[in-house]
N, C-alpha and C positions, 0 to 999 in steps of 0.2 A: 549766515555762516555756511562756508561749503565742507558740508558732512561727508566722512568715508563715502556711503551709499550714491551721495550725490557724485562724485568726484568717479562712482563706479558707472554711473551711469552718462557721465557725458562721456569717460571710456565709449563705453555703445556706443554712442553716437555718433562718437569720431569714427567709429570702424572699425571698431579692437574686440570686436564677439568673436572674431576668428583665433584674435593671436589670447585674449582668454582661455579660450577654451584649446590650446595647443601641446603638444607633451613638454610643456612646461610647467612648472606646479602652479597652479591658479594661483594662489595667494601670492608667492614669489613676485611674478608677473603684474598680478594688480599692485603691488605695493611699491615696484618700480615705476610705475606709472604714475603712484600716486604721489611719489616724491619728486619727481620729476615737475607735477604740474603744480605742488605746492609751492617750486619754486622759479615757477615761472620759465619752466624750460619742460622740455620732451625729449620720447625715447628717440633715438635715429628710426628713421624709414626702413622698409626695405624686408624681405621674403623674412616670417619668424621662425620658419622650419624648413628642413631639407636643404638647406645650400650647402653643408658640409658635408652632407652625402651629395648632392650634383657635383662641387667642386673634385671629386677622388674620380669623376667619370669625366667632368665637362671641366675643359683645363680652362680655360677663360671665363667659367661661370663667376666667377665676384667678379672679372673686368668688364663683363655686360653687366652687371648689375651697376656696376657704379656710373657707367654712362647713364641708365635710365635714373636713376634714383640720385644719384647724386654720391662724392667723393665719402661719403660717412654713413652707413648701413649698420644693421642688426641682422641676428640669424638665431638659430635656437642649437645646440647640437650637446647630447649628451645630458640632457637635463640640464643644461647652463647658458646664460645668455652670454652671445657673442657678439661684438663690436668688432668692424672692419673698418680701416681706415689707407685708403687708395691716396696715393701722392708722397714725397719724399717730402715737400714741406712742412704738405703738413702732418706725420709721421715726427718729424724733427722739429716741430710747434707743441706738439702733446707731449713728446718727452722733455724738453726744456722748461715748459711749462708744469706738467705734472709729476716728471721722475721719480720725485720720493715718495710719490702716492702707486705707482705704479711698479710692482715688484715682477723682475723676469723669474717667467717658468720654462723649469728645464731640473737636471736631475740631482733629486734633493742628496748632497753629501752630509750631511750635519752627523750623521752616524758613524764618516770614520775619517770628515776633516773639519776642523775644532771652526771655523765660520762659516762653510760651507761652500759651495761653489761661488765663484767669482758673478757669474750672469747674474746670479739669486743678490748677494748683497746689494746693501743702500748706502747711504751719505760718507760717513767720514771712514768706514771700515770698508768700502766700496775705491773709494779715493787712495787710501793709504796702501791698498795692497795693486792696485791697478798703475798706480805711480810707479814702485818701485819694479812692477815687471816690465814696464815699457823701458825704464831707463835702460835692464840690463836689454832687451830685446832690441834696442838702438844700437843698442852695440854691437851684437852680430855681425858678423861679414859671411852674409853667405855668398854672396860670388867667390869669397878664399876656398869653398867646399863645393866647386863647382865639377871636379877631377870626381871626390867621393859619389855624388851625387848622382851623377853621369855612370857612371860602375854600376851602382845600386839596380838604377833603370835598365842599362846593356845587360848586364850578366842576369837578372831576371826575366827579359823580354827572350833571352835566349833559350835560356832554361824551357819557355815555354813554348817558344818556337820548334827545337829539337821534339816536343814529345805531340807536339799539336796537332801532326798527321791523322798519329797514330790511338789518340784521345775523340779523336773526330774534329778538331777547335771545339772543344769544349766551352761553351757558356760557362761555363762554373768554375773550369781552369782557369780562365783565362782571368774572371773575378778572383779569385786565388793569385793569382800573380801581380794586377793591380793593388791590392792589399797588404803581397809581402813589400811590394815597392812604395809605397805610402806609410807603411810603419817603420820601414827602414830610412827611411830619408827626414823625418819627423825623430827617430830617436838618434841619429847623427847630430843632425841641426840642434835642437833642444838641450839634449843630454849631452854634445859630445862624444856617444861613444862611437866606435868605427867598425864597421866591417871586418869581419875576423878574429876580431878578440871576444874574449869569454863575456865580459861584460855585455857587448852589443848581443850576443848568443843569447845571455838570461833573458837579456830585456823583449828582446821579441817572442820567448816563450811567454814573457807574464802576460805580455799583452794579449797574447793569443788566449792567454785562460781566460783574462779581463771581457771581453769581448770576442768569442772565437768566429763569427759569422754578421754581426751583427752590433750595434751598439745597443747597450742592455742600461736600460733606462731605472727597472729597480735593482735596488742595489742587496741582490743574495747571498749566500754562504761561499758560494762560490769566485764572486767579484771581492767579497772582504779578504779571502784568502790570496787570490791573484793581487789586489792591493796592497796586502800587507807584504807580498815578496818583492814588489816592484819597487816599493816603500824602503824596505831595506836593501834591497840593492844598491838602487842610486845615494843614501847613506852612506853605505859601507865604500862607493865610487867615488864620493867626495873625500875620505878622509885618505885613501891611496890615490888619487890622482888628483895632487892639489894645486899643479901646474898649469891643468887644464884649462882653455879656455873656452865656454859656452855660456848659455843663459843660465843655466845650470848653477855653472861655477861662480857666475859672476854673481849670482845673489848668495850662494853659501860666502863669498868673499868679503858680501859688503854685511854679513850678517843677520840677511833675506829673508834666509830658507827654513824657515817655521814649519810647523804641522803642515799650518794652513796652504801658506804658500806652494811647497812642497808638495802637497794633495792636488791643488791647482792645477798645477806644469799636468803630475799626471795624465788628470781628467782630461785636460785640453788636448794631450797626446794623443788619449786615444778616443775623444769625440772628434777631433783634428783626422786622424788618420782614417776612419770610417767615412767623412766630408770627402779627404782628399779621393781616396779610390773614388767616388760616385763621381767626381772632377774630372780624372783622368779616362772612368766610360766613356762622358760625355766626348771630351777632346779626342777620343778615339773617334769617333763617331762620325764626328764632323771631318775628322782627317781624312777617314776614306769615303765620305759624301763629297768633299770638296777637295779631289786628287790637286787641282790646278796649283788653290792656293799651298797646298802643302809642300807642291815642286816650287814653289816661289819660295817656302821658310826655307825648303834645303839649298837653294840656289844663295838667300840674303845674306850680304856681310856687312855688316854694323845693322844702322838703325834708320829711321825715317820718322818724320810726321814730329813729334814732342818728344822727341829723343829715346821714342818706343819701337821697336823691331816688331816686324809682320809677327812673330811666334807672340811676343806679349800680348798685342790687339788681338790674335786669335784667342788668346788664353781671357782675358776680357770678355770679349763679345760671348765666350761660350757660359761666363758666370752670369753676364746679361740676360743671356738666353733662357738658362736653364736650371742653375744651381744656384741662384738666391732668389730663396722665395719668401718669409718672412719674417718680423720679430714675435714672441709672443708676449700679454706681460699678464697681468694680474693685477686691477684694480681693487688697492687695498681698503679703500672709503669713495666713498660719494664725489661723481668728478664732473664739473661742468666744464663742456670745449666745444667751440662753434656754435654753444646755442642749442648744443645737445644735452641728455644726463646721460652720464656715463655708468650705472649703480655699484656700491660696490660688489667684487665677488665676480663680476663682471667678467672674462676673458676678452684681451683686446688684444687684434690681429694688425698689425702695420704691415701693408700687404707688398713686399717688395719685387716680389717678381710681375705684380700688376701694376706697379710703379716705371718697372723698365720697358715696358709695354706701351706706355702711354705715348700716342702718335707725335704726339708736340715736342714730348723731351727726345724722341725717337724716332723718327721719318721711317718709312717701312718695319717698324720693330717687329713682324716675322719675318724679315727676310736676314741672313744670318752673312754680315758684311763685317768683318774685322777692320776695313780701313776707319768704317767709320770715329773708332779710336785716335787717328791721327790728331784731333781738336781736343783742347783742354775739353774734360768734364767737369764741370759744375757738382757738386757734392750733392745738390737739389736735382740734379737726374739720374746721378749715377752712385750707386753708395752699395755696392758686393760685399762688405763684411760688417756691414752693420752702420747704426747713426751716434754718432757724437762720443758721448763717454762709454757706452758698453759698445764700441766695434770691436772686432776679435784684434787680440794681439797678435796675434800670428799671420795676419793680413798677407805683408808682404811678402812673408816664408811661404805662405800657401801660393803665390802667384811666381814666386821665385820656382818653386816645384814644381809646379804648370807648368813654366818655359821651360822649364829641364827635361822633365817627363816628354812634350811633344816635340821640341827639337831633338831629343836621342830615339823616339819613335820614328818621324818623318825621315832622319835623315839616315840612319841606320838599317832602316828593314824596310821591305815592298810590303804594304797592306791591301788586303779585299778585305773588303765586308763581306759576313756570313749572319744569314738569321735576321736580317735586320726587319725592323718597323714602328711602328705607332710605338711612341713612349709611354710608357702608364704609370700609373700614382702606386709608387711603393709605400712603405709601412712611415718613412718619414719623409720621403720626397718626391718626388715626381725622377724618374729613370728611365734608361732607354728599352728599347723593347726586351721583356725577360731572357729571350735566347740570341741577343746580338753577342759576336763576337770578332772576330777578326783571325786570318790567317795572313800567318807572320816570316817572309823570307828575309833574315840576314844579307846584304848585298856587299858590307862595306864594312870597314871597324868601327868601332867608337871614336867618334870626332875629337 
């Protein structure tokens, strides 16, 4: 009979006195082990401590790791064990396969939206509410708000331009003004409201309380009160503007727009608009690294390649690059895949910015070529907003605000870089260097 003791000691044997004895609780640790091998499977390979601290310094550390150890690894961080898994397949083989075992983390609403956030749900309350926001999200016409949109980005890029001398091009300005232009374009699109009116005025105040600097992951006294106004606002917007057409309207229309729901749009707003700004850094970034291509967007009329225009493959290539990096989930029970155990409790990283990296799916994947967009992507190489049933609904609105955002930058104003260098690992992402910013001459009108 293979006893605890025993089962502890071919541990040893195998090699595991190290990851034993690691800032993981011993018992913990042995007792994953020891489930794993009572059913005839093991833990993944691979470094059991410090690779989430290398990772926040060494950008490539889990993509050297998976070349040597292989596409499925282990790490330790936080007192919890971590599970990596490199590849879009199979990334979208574990969720197909395990989904209802594996719960997204990300910021718990349950305290002031009746199911809580969309990411977090499972099965049939996951499906019913994800359904009816795609319908109305299919419906949008954001090329019709392409005039709003374009506004939003000019008259703010100007705003900043005018004071930018005399601020020094502020780094922090200028993050200040990607921000107003991402909340504004996100509560147009979304909500419907516009520029100008009281409505669009409140909304950008709540959000600025919701999140004034940052996305704020617990939810304080202070995020219940900016929600609660935000909450009644768009309320009190549906019942006086019932004409209106958005995502908004179209779900208070068909009956939608529940707590729940309603909590959702929020959330997505403004976890949405904190994503977009660190977007439009990036695409700054690259625009005045790579002046050529950018005189190429300002020169382009219509499209090329898969009926995509040089600005969308840039806006592409730059999510490729740099702004999607992974999913997270939360294994809810005991999971076996590839031959692995996965334990519960478990944190598992489907590592997507190491996915878009990989040489095969990617010929030079650091060299930063937007044509190479021109050929269909394969969903198995390329996948920016997520795999299968939890990708972001807002996908296309985010990549639609990309184009808007860089063609009313390139074609509108002369940029330099200022400050610029080495990107470093922010509080949730990887960013471009802390003091990059850009000085901004107006040459031309709004297109």
């Amino acid at each position: 009979m293979l006893t605890r003791d025993k089962l502890i000691g071919v541990l040893k044997l195998r090699g595991l006195r190290r990851e034993v004895r690691s800032r993981l609780p011993h018992q913990l640790l042995v007792q994953a082990h020891i489930r794993a091998l009572m059913k005839g499977h093991r833990l993944p390979p691979g470094m059991i401590a410090g690779l989430d601290d290398r990772q926040r310094s060494e950008r490539t550390a889990m993509l050297d790791l998976s070349r040597r150890v292989g596409p499925i690894f282990k790490a330790v961080a936080h007192d919890r064990l971590l599970v990596y898994v490199v590849g879009l397949p199979l990334g979208r083989r574990l969720l197909r396969d395990h989904g209802d075992s594996l719960q997204g983390m990300t910021v718990q609403l349950e305290s002031i939206v009746p199911e809580g956030f969309m990411r977090a749900m499972q099965g049939d309350v996951h499906r019913q509410y994800r359904r009816s926001l795609m319908r109305a999200v299919v419906g949008e016409d954001v090329a019709a708000q392409k005039n709003m949109l374009q506004s939003i980005v000019d008259q703010r890029l100007r705003r900043y331009a005018a004071v930018g001398e005399e601020l020094g091009w502020s780094a922090a300005e200028y993050r200040a003004a990607l921000g107003d232009i991402a909340t504004g374009m996100l509560i147009g699109t979304v909500f419907g409201a516009r520029p100008g009116t009281s409505v669009f005025d409140q909304l950008v105040a709540g959000f600025q309380a919701l999140g004034p600097n940052r996305f704020e992951w617990t939810i304080g006294e202070e995020q219940r009160r900016a929600f609660a106004t935000i909450r009644a606002g768009l309320q009190e917007y549906c019942r006086t503007e019932p004409g209106s057409s958005s995502i908004l309207q179209r779900l208070d229309h068909a009956g939608q727009l529940d707590e729940t729901m309603l909590g959702n749009l929020i959330y997505m707003v403004e976890m949405g608009r904190h994503d977009t700004r660190g977007l439009f850094r990036w695409l700054t970034k690259y625009a005045a690294e790579y002046p050529e291509i950018a005189e190429r967007i300002d020169r382009e009329d219509g499209t090329t390649g898969e009926g995509k225009s040089l600005a969308e493959m840039f806006v592409l290539e730059t999510l490729r690059s740099d702004q999607s990096e992974a999913l997270i989930r939360l294994a809810r029970q005991d999971i076996e895949f590839e031959g692995f155990s996965i334990p519960k409790n478990t944190v598992v990283r489907i590592c997507m910015w190491e996915s878009h990296h990989d040489e095969v799916a990617f010929p030079e994947p650091f060299r930063f070529r937007p044509e190479r967009f021109q050929e269909p992507m394969d969903p198995d190489r390329f996948a920016p907003f997520g795999l299968d049933q939890h990708q972001c609904p807002f996908g296309n609105i985010a990549l639609t605000n990309g184009v808007t955002f860089l063609n009313t930058l390139v074609r509108v104003f002369e940029l330099t870089a200022i400050n610029d260098g080495p990107p470093i690992r922010g509080r949730d992402l990887w960013e471009p260097a802390p003091g990059f910013s850009v000085r901004l001459k107006p040459h031309r009108e709004m297109i």
